[in-house]
Each structure stands twice: as structure tokens, then as C-alpha cells.
C-alpha positions as CSV (number, residue, x, y, z in Angstrom):
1,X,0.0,0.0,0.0
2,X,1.7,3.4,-1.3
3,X,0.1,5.6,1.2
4,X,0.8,8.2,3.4
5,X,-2.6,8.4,5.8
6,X,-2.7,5.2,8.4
7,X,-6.2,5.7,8.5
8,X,-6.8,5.5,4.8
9,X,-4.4,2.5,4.3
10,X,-6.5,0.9,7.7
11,X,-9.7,1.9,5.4
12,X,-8.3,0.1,2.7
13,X,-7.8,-3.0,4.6
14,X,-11.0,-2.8,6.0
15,X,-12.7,-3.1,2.7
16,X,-10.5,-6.1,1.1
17,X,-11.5,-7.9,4.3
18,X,-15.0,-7.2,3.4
19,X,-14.7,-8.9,0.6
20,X,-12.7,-11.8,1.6
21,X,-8.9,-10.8,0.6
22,X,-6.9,-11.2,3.7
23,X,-4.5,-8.6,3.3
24,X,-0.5,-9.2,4.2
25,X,0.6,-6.2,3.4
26,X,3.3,-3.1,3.9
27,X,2.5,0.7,3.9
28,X,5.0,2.8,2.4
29,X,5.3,6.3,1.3
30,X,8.4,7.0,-0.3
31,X,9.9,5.6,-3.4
32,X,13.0,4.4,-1.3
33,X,10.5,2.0,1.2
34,X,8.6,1.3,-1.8
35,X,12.0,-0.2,-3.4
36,X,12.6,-2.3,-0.3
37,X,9.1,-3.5,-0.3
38,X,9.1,-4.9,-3.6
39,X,12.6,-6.3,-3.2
40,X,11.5,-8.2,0.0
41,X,8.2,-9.9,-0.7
42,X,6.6,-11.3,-3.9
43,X,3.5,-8.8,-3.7
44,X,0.3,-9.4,-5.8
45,X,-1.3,-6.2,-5.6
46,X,0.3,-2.4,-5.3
47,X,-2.3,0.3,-4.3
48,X,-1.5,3.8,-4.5
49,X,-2.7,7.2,-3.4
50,X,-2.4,9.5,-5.9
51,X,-0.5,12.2,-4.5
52,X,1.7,12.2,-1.1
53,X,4.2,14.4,0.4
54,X,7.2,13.2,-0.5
55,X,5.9,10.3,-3.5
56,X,2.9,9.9,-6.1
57,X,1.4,7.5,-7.7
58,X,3.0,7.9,-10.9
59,X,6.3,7.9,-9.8
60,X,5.3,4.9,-7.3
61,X,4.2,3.2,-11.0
62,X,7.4,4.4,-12.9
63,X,9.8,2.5,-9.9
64,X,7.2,-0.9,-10.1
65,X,7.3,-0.8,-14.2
66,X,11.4,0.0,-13.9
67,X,11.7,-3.6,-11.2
68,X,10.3,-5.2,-14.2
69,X,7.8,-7.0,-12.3
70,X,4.6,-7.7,-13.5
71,X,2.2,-6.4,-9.7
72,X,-1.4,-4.7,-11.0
73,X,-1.3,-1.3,-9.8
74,X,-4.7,0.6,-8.4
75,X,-4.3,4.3,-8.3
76,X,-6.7,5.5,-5.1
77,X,-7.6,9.4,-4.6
78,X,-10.2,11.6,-3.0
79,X,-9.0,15.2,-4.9
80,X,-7.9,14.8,-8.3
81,X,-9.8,15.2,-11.6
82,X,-10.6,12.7,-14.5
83,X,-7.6,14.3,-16.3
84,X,-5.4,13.0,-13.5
85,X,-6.6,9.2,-13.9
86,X,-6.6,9.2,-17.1
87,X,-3.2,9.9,-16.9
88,X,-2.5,7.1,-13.8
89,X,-4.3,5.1,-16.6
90,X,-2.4,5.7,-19.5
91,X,0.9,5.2,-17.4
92,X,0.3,1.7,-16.8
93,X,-2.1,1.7,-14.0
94,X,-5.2,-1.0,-14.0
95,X,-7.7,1.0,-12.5
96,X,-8.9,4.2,-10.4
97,X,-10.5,4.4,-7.7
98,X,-12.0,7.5,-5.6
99,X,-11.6,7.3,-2.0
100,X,-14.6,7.1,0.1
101,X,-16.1,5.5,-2.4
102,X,-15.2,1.6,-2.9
103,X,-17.8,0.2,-3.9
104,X,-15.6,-0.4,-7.4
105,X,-12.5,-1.3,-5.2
106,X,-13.6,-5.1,-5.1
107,X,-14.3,-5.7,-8.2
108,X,-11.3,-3.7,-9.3
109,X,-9.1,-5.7,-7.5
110,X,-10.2,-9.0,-8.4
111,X,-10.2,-8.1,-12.4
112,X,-6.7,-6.8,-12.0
113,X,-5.6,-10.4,-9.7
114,X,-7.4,-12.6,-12.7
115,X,-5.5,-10.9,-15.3
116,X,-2.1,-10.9,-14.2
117,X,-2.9,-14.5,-13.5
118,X,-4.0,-14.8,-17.4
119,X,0.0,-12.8,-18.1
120,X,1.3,-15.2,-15.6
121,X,0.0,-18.0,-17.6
122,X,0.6,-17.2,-20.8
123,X,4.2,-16.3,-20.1
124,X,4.9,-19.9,-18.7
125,X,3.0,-21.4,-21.3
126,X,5.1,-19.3,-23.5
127,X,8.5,-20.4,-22.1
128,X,7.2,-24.1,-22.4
129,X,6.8,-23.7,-26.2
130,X,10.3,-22.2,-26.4
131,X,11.9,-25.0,-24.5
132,X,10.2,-27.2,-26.5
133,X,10.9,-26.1,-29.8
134,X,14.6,-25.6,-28.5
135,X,14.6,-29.0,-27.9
136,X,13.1,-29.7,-30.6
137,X,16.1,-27.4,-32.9
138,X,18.2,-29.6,-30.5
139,X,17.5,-32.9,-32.1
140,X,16.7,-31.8,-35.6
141,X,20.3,-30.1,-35.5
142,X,21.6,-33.4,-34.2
143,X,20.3,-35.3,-37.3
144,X,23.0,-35.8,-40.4
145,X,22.1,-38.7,-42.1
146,X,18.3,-36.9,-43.2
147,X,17.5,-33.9,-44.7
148,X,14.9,-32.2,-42.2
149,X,13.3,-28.9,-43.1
150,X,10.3,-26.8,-42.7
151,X,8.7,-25.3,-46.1
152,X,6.5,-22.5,-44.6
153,X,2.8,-21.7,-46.6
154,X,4.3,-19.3,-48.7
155,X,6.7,-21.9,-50.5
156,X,10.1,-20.3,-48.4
157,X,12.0,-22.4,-46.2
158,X,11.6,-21.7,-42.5
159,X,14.0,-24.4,-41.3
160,X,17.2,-26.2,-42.2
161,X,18.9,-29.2,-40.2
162,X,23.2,-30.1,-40.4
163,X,21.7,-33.2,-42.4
164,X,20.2,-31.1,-45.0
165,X,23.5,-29.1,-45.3
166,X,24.8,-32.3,-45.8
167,X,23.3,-33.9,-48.6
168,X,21.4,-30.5,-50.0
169,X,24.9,-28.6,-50.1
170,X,23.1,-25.3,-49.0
171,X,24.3,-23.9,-45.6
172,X,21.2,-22.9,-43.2
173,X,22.2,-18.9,-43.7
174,X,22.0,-19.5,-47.8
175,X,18.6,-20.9,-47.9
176,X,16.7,-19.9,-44.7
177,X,13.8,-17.8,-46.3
178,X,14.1,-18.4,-50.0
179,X,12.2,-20.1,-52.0
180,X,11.9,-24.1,-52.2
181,X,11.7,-23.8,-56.3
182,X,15.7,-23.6,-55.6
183,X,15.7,-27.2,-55.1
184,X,14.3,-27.8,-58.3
185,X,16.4,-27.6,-62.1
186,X,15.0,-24.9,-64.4
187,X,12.5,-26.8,-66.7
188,X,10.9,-27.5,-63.0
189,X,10.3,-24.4,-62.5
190,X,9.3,-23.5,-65.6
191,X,6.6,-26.2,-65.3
192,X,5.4,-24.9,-61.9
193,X,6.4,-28.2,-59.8
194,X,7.5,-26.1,-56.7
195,X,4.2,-24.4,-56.6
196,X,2.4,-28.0,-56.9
């Protein structure tokens, strides 16, 4: 919790335990504290008051989006204009909320959990793939005895394996992304077999 009012960050609490979050959390209100916070704990949720003494909201966002980790951030305030969030909004923040007024805070908060879950899954799903098709690149590479390559929809080659080096005579860096009517003589060509 970026805030500088104990009671508002007590109000805060009050309402995630409403709704049934239980809340381990850390109030901070300067961007140093806010830097040990997020060194110290894997947080799921920053919320910020717009604008504090010494810190804001934006530059509370700027330090999380700098870490590089992926937190949803919900910009809280009870003075500033639409101007304002739209700005917190447009930085990178998932959602505004007025203070004294959270009835939105709940559902705000669980949309912005369930879709960093969705960015959490889709980038291990994502580094699956990749270690797969490394492996994959792995033991095609591996293979010299067989030609092995992918011929993408457009007729170019996407893929080329030591084997079909070997018994093609093209290197990987001469054919990678030309056309597979190179594999075929002249009169081949001419007849449209590569296209076939």
C-alpha cells in the first residue's frame, strides 16, 4: 500500500477484508520504502494514493514498471480530476478508484488479480513452447544422415537441419527464407512443380 494516511491504508484493509482478501501487506510512502518492499516480498497487488508528500502514484508506477515486475497497480484518490486518472491510466495503471467510495475497489481488485494470473499464464506457457521447440532445434540439428526442413505456406524455407547441409549442399544462412523452387532444375520451375 503506497500511502501516506494510516487511516486511509486501515480503510483500505477494512474493505479487502469485506470482501474476503486477507491482506498481508506493507504501507509505504516514499519511493525508497517502496524499493525495499518490492525487493523483500513477492506482492500481488500495489495500491496507490495519488499524490503524497514526499511520493505519487505515478512515480510509485514508474519505480514498479522499472523492477520489471509484472504487480497490477490501483491508483486510489479523493482530490484529483478525471484528467489526472486518465493519466495514472495511461501510465500503466489497472484501474482508479475514488476514496470514500469503494464500492468499485472489489471488483477492481479481483479483475486486475485474474488478469495478471492470465499474463502469468501465458508467459509460462510461453517459455514451455520455447523450451520445446529448442529442444526440438536440439535434435533436428543433431540429425546428419536426413535432410529435415520446414517449407513454410508461402513456398520459403523456415528451417534447415546439419543433415540437410549435408546432402542438399546449402548452408542454413543461404537458404533460410528463399524459396523451395531452388531445389528444383530450371525446366521444373518453368513447369510450376514447386508451386504444386
Amino acid at each position: 500500500i503506497v500511502e501516506d494516511s494510516v487511516d486511509d491504508a486501515a480503510l483500505l484493509l477494512l474493505e479487502l477484508k469485506r470482501g474476503g482478501y486477507v491482506a498481508e501487506h506493507r504501507r509505504v510512502d516514499t519511493g525508497a520504502a517502496m524499493k525495499a518492499a518490492l525487493e523483500g516480498s513477492p506482492w500481488d497487488l500495489v495500491v496507490s494514493d495519488y499524490s503524497m508528500p514526499s511520493f505519487s502514484a505515478l512515480a510509485a508506477l514508474s519505480l514498479l514498471k522499472g523492477t520489471g515486475l509484472d504487480i497490477p497497480f490501483i491508483v486510489t484518490s479523493g482530490t484529483i480530476g478525471e484528467d489526472a486518472a486518465v493519466e495514472a491510466l495511461t501510465a500503466g495503471a489497472e484501474d482508479f478508484i475514488v476514496k470514500g467510495r469503494f464500492a468499485r475497489l472489489l471488483p477492481a481488485v479481483a479483475r486486475a488479480l485474474r488478469e495478471s494470473e492470465v499474463r502469468r499464464e501465458r508467459r509460462e506457457a510461453a517459455a514451455t513452447a520455447q523450451r520445446a521447440a529448442d529442444g526440438l532445434r536440439l535434435l533436428i540439428d543433431g540429425v546428419h544422415d536426413y535432410a529435415m526442413f520446414v517449407v513454410g505456406p508461402s513456398g520459403h524455407v523456415a528451417t534447415w537441419n546439419a543433415g540437410a547441409q549435408r546432402l542438399k549442399g546449402y548452408s542454413a544462412a543461404e537458404i533460410v527464407g528463399k524459396s523451395c523452387s531452388s531445389f528444383y532444375p530450371p525446366e521444373d520451375v518453368a513447369a510450376g512443380k514447386p508451386d504444386r
